[in-house]
Each structure stands twice: as structure tokens, then as C-alpha cells.
Backbone and ligand atoms as CSV (ligand in chain L), in Angstrom:
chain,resi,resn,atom,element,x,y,z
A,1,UNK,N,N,-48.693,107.308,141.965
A,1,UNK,CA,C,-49.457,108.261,142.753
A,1,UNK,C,C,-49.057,109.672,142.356
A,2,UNK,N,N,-50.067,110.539,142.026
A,2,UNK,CA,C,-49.795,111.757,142.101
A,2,UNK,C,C,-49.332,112.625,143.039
A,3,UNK,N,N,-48.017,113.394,143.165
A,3,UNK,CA,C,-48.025,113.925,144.054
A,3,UNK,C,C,-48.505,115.283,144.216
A,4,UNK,N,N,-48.794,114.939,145.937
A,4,UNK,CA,C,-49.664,116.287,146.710
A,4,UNK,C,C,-48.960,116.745,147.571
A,5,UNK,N,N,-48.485,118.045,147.501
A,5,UNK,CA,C,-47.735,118.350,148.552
A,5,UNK,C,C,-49.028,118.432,149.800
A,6,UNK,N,N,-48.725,118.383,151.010
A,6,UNK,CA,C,-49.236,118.808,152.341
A,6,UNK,C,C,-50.547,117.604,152.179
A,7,UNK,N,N,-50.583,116.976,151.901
A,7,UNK,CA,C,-51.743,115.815,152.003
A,7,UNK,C,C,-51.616,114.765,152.354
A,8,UNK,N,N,-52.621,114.297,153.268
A,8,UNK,CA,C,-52.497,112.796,153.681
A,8,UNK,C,C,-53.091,112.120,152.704
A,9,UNK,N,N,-52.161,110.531,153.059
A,9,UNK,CA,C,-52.386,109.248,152.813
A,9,UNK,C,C,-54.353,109.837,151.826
A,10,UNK,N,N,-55.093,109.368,153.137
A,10,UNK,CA,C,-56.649,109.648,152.581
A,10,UNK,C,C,-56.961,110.542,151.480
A,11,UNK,N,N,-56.572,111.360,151.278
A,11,UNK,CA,C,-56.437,112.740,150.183
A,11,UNK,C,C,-56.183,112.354,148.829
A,12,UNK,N,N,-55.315,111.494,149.255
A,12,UNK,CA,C,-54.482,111.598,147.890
A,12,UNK,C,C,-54.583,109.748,146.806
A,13,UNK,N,N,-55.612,109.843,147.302
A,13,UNK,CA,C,-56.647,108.590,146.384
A,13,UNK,C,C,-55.546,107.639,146.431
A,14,UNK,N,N,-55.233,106.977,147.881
A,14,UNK,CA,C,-54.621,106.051,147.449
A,14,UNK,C,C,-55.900,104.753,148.603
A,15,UNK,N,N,-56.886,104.676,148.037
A,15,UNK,CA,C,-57.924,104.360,149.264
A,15,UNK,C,C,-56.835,102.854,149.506
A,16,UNK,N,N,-56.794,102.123,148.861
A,16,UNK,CA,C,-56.565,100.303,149.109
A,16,UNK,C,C,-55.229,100.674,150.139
A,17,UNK,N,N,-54.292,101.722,150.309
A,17,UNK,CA,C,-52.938,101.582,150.958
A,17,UNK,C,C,-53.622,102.327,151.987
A,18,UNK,N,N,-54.757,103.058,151.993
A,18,UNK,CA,C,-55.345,103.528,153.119
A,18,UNK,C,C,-55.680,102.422,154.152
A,19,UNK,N,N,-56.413,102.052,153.550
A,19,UNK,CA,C,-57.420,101.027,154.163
A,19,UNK,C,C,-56.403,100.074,155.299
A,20,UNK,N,N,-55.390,99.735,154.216
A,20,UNK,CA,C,-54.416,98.328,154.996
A,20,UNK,C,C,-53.964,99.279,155.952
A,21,UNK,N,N,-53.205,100.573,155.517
A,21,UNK,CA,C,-52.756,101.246,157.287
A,21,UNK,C,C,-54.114,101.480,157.978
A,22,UNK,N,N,-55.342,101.624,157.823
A,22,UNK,CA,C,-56.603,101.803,158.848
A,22,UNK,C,C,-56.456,100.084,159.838
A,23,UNK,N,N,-56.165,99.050,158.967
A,23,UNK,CA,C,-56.272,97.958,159.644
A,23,UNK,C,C,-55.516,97.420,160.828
A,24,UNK,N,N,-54.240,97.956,160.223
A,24,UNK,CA,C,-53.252,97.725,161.166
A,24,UNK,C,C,-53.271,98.629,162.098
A,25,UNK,N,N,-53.701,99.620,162.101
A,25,UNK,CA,C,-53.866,100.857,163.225
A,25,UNK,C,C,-54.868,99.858,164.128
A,26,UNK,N,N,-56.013,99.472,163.716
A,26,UNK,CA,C,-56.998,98.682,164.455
A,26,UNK,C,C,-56.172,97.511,165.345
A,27,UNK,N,N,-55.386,97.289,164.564
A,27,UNK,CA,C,-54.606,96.135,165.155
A,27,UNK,C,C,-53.749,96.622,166.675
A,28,UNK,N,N,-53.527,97.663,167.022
A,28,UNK,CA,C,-52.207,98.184,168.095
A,28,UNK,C,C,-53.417,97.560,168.931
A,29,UNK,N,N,-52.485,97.734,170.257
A,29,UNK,CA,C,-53.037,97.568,171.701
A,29,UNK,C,C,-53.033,99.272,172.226
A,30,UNK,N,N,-54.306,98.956,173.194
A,30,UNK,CA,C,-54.452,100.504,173.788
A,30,UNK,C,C,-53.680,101.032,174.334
A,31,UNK,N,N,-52.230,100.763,174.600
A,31,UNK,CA,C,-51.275,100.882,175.635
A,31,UNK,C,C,-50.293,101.521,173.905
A,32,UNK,N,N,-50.402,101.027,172.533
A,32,UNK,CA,C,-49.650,101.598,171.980
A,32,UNK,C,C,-50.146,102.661,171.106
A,33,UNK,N,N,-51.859,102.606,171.132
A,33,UNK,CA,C,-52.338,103.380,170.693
A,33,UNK,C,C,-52.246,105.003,170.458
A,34,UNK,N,N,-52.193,105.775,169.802
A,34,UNK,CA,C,-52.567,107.440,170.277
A,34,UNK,C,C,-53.890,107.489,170.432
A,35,UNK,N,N,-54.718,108.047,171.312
A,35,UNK,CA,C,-55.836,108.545,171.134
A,35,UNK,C,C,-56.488,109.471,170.196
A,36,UNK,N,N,-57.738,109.384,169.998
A,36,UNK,CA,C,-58.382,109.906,168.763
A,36,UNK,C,C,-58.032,111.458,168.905
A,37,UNK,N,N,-57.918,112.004,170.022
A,37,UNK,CA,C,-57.526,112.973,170.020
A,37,UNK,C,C,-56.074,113.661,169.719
A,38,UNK,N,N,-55.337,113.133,170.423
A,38,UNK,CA,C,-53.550,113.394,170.114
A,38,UNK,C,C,-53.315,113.012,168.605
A,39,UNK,N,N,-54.213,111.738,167.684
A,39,UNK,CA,C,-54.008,111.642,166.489
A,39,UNK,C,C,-54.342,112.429,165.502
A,40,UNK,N,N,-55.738,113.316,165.654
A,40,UNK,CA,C,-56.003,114.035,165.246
A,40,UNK,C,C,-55.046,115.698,165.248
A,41,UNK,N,N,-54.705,116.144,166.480
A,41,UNK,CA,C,-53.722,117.245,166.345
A,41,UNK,C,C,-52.687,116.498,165.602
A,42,UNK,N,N,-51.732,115.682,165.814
A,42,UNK,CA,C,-50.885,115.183,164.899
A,42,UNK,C,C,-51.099,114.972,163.122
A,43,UNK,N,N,-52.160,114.724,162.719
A,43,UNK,CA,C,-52.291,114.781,161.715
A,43,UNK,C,C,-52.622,115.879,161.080
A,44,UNK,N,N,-53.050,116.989,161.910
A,44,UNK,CA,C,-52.806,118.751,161.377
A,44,UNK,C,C,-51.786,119.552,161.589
A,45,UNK,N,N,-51.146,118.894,162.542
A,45,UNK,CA,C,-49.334,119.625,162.229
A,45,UNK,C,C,-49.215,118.535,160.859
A,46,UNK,N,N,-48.790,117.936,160.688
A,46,UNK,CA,C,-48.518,117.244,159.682
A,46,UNK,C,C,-48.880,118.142,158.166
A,47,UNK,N,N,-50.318,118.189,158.198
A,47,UNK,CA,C,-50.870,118.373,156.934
A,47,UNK,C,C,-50.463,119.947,156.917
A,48,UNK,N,N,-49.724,120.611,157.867
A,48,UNK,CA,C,-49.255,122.428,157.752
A,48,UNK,C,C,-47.730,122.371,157.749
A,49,UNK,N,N,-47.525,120.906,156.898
A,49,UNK,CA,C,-45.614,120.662,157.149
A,49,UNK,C,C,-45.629,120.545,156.156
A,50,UNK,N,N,-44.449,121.254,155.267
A,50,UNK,CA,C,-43.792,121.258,154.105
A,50,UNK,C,C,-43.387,119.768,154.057
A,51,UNK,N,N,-42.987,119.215,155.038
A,51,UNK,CA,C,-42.211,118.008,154.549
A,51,UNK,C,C,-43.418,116.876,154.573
A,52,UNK,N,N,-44.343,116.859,154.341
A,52,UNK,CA,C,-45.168,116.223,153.448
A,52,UNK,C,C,-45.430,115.848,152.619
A,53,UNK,N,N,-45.863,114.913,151.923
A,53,UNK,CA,C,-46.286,115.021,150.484
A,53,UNK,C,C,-46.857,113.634,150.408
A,54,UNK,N,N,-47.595,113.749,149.447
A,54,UNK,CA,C,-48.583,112.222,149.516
A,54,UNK,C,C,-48.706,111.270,150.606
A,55,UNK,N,N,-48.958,111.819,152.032
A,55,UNK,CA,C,-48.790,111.038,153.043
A,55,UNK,C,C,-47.813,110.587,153.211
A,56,UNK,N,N,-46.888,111.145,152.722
A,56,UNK,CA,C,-45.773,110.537,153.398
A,56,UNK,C,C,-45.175,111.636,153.764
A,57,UNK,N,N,-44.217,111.192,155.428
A,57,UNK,CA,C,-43.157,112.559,156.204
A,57,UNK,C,C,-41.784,112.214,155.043
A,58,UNK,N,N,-41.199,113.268,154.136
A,58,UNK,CA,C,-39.894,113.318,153.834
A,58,UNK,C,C,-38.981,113.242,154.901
A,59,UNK,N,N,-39.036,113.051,156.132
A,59,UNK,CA,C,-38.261,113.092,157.502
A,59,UNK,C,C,-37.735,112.065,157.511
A,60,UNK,N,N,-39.023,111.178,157.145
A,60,UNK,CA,C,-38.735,109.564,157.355
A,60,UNK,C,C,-39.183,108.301,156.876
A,61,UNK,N,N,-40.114,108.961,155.758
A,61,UNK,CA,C,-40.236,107.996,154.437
A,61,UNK,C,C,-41.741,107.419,154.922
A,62,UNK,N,N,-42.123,107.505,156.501
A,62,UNK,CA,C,-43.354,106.872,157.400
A,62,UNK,C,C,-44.663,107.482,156.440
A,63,UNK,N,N,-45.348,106.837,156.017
A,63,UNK,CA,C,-46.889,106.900,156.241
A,63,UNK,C,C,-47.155,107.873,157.208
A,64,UNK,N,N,-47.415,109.379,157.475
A,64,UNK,CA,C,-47.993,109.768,158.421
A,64,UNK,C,C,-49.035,109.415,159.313
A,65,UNK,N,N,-50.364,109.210,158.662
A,65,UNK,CA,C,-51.231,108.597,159.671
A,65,UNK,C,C,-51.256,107.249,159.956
A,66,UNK,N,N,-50.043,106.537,159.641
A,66,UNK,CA,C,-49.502,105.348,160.271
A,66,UNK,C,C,-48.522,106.114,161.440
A,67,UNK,N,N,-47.320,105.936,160.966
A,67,UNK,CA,C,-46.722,106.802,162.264
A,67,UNK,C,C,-47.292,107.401,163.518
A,68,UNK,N,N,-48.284,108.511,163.363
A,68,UNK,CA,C,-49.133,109.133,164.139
A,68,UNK,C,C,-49.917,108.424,165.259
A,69,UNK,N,N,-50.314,107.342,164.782
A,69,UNK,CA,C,-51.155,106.499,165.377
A,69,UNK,C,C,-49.917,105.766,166.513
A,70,UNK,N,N,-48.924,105.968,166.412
A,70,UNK,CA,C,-48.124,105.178,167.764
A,70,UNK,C,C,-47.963,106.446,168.534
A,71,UNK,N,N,-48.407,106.044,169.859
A,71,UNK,CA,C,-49.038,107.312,170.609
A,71,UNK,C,C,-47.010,107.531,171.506
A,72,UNK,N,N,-45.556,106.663,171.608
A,72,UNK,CA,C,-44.784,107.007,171.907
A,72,UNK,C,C,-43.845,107.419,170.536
A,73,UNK,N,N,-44.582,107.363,169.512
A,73,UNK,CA,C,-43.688,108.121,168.555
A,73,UNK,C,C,-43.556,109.550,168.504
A,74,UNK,N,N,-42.578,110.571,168.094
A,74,UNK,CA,C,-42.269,111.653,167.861
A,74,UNK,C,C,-42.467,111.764,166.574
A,75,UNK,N,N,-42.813,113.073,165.971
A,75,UNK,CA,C,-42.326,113.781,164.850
A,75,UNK,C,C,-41.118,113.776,164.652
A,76,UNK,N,N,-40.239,113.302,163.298
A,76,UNK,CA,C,-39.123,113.133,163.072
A,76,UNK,C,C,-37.946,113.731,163.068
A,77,UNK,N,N,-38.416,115.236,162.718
A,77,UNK,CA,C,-38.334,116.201,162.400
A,77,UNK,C,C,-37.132,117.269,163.636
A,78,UNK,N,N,-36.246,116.406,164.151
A,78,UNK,CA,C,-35.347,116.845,165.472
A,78,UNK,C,C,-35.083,118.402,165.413
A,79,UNK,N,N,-34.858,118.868,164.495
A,79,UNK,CA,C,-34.412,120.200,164.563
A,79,UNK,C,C,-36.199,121.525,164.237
A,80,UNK,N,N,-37.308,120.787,164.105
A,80,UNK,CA,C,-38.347,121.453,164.440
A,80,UNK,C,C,-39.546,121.113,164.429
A,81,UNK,N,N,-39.181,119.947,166.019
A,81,UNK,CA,C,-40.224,118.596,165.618
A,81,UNK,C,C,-41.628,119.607,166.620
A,82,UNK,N,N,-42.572,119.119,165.307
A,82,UNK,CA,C,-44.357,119.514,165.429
A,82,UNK,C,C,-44.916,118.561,166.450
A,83,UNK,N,N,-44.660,117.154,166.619
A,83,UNK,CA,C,-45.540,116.773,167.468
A,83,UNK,C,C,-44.873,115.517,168.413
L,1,SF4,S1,S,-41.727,116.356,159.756
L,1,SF4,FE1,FE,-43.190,115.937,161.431
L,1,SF4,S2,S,-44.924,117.311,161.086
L,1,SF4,FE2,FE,-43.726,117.199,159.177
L,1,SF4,S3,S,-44.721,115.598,157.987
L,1,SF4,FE3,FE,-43.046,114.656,159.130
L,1,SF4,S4,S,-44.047,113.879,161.001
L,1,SF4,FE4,FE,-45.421,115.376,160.082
């Protein structure tokens, strides 16, 4: 994969590793879900974080818009966590 700084997963042409995290996101229960909304702000702090890069958080190695999508997860990021 080429890297992109500040880009998600989707961006950065990796569609087939997209897709499988879209599935498994489908997969949570609504109780572990984030909403379309809270996922969406989360995924634009994200994409205005240096510690990005090809969808992935350098924080924590996570898939961002995997991560994101667990609506009791934090941003990793303890000393200047975005979301
Ligand atoms: S440190 Fe936080 S805001 Fe930055 S990429 Fe990781 S999860 Fe996103």
C-alpha cells in the first residue's frame, strides 16, 4: 500500500480490506455501535491527525474507521485524545 499521510482506509485504494472492515462494522449490535453521526465526526478528527496514515491510527496500529465504529471506544491518543 502506498502510503498517505491523513487518509482513510477508503482513500487509499485498499477497497477489498475496506469492504471486510464495512462487514464487520455491519456485524456490531446497536448497543456497540457508534452512530452515523458520532462516526462521522470521528472520522474527521482522524483524517486532521498527523498520526494517521493509510487508515491506520500510529497510536494504535487500529484501522480507523474500524475503531471508530465502536461507539465506547476512545481516541488513543491519551495525551491529546480528538475523540
Ligand atoms: S490519534 Fe486519535 S485522532 Fe489521531 S488517527 Fe489516532 S484515533 Fe484518529
Amino acid at each position: 500500500m502506498k502510503e498517505c499521510k491523513r487518509c482513510l482506509l477508503r482513500e487509499a485504494a485498499e477497497d477489498a480490506t475496506f469492504e471486510n472492515i464495512r462487514e464487520r462494522i455491519d456485524r456490531l449490535s446497536p448497543n456497540e455501535k457508534a452512530d452515523d453521526e458520532l462516526y462521522s465526526r470521528r472520522l474527521d478528527a482522524c483524517r486532521n491527525c498527523d498520526h494517521l496514515i493509510s487508515g491506520i491510527c500510529m497510536k494504535c496500529g487500529c484501522y480507523v474507521e474500524f475503531r471508530a465504529a465502536f461507539r465506547q471506544l476512545k481516541c488513543p491518543n491519551a495525551s491529546d485524545r480528538k475523540w
